[in-house]
N, C-alpha and C positions, 0 to 999 in steps of 0.2 A: 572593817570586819576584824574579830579580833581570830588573833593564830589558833590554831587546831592542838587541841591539848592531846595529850598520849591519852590514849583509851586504857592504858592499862600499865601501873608502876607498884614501885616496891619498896618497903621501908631497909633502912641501912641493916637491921638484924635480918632480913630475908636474903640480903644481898649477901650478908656474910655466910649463910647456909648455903643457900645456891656453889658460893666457891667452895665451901666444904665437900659439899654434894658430886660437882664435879671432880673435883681431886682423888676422890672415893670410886664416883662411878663412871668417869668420861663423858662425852658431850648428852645434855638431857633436854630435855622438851617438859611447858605444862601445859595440861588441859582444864577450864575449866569446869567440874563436873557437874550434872546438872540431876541428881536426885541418885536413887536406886541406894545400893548399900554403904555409900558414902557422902551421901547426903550433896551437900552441894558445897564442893571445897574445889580449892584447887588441888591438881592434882601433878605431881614430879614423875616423872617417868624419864628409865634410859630413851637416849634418842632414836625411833625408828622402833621403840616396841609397843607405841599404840598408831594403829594405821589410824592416819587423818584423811577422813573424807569431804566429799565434796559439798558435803553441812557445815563443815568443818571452820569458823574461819580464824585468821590471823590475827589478834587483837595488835600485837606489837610483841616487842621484846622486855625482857626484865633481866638485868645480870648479863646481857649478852645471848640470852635462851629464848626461845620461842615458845608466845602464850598461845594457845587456840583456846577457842570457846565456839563450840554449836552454837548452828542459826538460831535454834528455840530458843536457847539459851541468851543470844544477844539481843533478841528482840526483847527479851524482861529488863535488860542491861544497858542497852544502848543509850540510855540518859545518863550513865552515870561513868565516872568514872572508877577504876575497880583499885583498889590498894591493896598489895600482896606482902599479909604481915605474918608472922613467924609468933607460936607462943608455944605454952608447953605441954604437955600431953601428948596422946594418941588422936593422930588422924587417921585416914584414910588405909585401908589393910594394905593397900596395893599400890602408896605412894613411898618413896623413897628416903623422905627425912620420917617417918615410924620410927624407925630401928632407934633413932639417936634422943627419942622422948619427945620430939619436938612436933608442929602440925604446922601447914602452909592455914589460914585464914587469910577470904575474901573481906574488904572493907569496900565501903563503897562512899563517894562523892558526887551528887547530883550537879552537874555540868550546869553553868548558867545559859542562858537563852543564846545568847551570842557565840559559845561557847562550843554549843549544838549545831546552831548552824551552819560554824563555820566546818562540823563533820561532815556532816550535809552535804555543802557547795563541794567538798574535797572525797562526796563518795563513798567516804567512810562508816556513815551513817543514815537510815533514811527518814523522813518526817514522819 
């Protein structure tokens, strides 16, 4: 069976905003966002100023930070794996890298067969 791949990672240029991000605003949280006025990005938030509920779940970490993405949301997603890339423009009104020109974009990677499974057997995922 092959190993259980991260549900959720980040290119080297997200990773260097993230640490910008912190430095600027102290420990932060992202959420996946899943429609409404910000379409479906991720999203940066100080940490503890979007209450996570019990839809809520934990993909993994990126930078050291904690991803959530709603149930609804993972169920569209759960095959794939999500890449968390950094370009330029305006995101999200009410995410944190705005201010600096820049925007979190979702990328995604469809998990091979084996791949899912092994999410599967480790709970992380369901068939």
């Amino acid at each position: 069976m092959t190993e259980a791949p991260l549900q959720v990672t980040a290119t080297a240029a997200t990773l260097e905003l993230i640490g910008r991000i912190v430095a600027q605003h102290g420990p932060v949280m992202f959420h996946q966002s899943g429609g409404c006025c910000d379409g479906s990005a991720p999203m940066c938030y100080p940490a503890g100023e979007l209450l996570v509920g019990d839809q809520d779940k934990l993909l993994g970490h990126i930078g050291g930070v904690p991803f959530y993405i709603s149930a609804s949301q993972f169920e569209y997603w759960k095959h794939t794996q999500l890449i968390i890339d950094v370009v330029p423009g305006r995101g999200g009104m009410f995410s944190l890298e705005g201010s600096l020109g820049l925007r979190f974009l979702t990328r995604s990677q469809l998990f091979t067969d084996s791949e899912f499974d092994s999410l599967v057997l480790q709970g992380r995922a369901t068939a």
